[in-house]
TORMIKOL-205115 format. One line per field, with one value per residue: residue number from 0; chain; y, z, x of N, C-alpha, C, O in turn. Coordinates in steps of 0.001 Angstrom, whole numbers. Example, Ala and Ser with C-alpha at 12.3 -4.5 7.8 and 13.67 -1.06 7.14 Angstrom:
! residues 2
num: 0,1
cadena: A,A
n_c2: -5690,-2250
n_c3: 7800,7080
n_c1: 13190,12850
ca_c2: -4500,-1060
ca_c3: 7800,7140
ca_c1: 12300,13670
c_c2: -3300,30
c_c3: 7800,7870
c_c1: 13200,12900
o_c2: -3319,1138
o_c3: 8465,8039
o_c1: 14236,13409
This chain:
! residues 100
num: 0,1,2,3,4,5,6,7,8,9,10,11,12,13,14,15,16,17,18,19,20,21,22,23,24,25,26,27,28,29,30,31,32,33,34,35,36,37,38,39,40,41,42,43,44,45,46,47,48,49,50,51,52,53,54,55,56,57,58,59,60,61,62,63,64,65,66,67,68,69,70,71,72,73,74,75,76,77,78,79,80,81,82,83,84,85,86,87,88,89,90,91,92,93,94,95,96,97,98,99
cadena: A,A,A,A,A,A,A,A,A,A,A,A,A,A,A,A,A,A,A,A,A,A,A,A,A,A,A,A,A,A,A,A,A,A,A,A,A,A,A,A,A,A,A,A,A,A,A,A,A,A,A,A,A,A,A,A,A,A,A,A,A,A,A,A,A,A,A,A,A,A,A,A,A,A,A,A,A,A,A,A,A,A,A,A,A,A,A,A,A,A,A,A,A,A,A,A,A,A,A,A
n_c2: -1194,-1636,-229,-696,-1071,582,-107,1220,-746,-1439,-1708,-3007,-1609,795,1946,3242,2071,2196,4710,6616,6062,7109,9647,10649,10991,13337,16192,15756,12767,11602,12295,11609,8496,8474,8952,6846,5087,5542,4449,2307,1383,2240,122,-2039,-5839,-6052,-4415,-4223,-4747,-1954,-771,-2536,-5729,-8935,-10467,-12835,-15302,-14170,-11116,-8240,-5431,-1974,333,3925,6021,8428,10431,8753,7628,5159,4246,2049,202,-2441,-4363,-6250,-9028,-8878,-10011,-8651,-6967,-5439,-4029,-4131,-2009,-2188,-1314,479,1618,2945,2799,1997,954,-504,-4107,-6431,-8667,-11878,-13179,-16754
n_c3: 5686,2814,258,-596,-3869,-5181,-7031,-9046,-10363,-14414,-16507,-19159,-21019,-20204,-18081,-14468,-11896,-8846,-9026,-10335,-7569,-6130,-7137,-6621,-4091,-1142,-421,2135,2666,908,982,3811,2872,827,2550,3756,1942,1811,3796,3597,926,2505,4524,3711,2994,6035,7406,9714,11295,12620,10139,7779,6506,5865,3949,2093,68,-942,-962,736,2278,3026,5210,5325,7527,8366,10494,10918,8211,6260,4277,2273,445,-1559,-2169,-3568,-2871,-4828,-7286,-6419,-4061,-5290,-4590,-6013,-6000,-6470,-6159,-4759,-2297,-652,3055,3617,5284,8220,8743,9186,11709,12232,14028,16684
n_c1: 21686,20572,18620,14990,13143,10860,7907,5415,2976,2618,-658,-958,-2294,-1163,-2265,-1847,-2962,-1954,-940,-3271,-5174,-3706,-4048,-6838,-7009,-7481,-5108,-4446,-4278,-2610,-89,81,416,2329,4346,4217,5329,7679,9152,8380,9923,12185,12692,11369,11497,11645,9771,7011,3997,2617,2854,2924,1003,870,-1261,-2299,-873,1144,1049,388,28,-507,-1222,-2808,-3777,-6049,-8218,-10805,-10621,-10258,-6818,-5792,-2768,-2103,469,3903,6605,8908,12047,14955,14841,13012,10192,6564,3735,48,-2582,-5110,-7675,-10095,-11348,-14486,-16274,-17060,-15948,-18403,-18855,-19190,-21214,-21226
ca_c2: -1837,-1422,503,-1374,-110,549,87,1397,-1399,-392,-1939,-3137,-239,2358,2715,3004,1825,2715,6403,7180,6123,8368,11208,10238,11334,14706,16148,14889,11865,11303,12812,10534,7400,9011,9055,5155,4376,5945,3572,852,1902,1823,-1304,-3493,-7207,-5876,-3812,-4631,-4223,-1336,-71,-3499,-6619,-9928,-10607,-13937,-16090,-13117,-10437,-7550,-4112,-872,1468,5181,6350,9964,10722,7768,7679,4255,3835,551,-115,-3784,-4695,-7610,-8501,-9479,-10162,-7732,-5866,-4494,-3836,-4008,-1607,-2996,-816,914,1754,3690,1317,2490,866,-1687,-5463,-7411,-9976,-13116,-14420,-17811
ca_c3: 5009,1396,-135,-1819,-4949,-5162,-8551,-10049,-11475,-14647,-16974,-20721,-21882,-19668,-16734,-13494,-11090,-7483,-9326,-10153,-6499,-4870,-7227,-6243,-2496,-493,-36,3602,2737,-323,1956,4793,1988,491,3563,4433,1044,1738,5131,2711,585,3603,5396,2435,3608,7487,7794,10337,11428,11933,8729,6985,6995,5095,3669,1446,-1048,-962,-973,1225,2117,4283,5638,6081,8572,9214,11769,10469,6964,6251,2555,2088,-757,-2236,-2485,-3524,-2707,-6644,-6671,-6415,-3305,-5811,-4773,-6845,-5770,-7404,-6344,-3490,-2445,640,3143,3681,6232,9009,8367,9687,12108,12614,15705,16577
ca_c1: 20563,20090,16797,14431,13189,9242,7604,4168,2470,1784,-1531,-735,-2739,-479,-2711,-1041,-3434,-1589,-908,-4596,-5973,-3034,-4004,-8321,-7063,-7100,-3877,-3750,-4445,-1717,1112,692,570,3525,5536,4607,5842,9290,9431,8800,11214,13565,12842,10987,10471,11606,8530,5781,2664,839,2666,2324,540,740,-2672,-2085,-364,2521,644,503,-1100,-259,-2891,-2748,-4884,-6154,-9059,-11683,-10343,-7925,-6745,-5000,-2427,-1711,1709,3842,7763,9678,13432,16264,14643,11578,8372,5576,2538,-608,-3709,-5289,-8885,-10152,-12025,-15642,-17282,-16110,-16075,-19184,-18338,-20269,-21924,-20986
c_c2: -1129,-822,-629,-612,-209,798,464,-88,-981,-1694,-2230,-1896,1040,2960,1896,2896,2722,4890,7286,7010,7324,9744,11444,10952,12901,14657,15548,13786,11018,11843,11419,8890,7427,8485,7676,4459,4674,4726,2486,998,1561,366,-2289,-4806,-6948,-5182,-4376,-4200,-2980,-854,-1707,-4649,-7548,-10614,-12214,-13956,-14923,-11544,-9244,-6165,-3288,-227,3113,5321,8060,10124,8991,6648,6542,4106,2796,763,-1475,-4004,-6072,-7574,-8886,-9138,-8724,-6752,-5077,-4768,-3276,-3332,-1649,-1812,-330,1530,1869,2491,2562,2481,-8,-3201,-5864,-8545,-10791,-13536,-15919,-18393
c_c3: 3669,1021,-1242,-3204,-5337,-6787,-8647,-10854,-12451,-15843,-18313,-21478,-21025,-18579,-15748,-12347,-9325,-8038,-8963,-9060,-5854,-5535,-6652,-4312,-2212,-626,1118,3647,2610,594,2972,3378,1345,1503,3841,2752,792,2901,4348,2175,1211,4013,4606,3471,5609,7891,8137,10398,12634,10812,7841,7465,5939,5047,3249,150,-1455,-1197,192,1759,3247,4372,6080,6089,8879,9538,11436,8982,6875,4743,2849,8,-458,-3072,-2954,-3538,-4765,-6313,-7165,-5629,-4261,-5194,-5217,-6120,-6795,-7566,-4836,-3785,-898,1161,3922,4625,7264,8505,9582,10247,12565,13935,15040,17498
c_c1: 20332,18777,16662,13953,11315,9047,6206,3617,1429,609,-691,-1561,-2489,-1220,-2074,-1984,-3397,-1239,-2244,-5359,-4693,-3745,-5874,-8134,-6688,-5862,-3411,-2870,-2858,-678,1270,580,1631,4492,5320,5308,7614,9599,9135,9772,12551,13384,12419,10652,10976,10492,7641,5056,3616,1401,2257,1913,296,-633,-2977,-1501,353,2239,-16,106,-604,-1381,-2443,-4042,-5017,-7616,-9985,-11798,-9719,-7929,-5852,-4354,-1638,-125,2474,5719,8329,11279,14172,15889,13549,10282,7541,4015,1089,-1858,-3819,-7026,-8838,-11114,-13150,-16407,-15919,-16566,-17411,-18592,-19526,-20478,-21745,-22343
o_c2: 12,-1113,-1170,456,-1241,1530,-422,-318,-533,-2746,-1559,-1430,2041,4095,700,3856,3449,5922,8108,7660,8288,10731,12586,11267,13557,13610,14960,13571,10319,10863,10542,8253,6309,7643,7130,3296,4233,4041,1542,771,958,-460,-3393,-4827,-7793,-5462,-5136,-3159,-3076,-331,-1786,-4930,-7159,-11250,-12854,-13057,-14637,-10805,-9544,-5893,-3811,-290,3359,5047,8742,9866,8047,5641,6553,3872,2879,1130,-1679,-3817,-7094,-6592,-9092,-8355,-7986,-5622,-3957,-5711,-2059,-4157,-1095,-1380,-569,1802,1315,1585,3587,3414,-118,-3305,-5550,-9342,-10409,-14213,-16333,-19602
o_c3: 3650,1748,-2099,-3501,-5753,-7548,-8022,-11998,-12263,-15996,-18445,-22556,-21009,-18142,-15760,-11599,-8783,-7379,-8074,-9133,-5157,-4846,-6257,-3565,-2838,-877,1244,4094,3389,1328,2973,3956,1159,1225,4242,2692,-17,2579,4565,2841,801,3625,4680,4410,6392,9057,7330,9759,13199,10120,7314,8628,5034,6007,3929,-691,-2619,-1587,499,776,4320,3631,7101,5353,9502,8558,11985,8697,7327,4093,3863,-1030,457,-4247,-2789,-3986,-5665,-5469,-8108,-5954,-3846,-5410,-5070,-5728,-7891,-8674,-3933,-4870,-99,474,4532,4997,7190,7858,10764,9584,13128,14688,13890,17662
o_c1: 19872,17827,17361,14488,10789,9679,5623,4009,298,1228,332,-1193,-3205,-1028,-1782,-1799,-4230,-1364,-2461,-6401,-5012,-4005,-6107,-9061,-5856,-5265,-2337,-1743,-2211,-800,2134,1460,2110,5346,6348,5707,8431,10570,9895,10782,13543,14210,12958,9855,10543,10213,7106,4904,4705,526,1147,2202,-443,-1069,-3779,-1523,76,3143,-1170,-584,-305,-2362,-1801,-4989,-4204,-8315,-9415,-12447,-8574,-8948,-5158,-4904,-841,192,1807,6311,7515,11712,13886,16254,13250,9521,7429,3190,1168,-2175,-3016,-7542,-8083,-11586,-12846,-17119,-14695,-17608,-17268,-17929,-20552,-19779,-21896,-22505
């Protein structure tokens, strides 16, 4: 199996979005997010859940997890085996679910 090739998406005025939230994280954190981006890397569009999960309209997201902590980064596939990492942002609370 071939490696894909992970990209930085970067801003027209040179900011790198997915850079500045990895460097915004503990070391823990940024290590384990590191290491799921090498397993992308390796497996690309074969990668499942719990490392990834298809969100919509081709767009994508992994989660590292340490004790309570999850950071999510926004991915997307583009041809020749690249993937495009867009942004990332720690998740804060839990989602509200609705009574039916």
């Amino acid at each position: 199996m071939a490696k894909f090739e992970v990209i930085f998406y970067e801003k027209e005025n040179g900011d790198v979005p997915v850079e500045d939230f990895l460097k915004s994280l503990d070391r823990k954190m940024r290590v384990k997010i590191s290491g799921i981006i090498g397993v992308l890397q390796e497996y690309g569009t074969y990668l499942r859940e719990p490392y990834s999960k298809h969100l919509e309209d081709g767009i994508f997201e992994f989660r590292g997890k340490l004790g309570s902590n999850i950071s999510r980064v926004l991915y997307f596939f583009c041809y020749d085996g690249k993937i495009i990492l867009t942004n990332g942002f720690v998740k804060k609370h839990k989602r509200l679910q609705r009574r039916k």
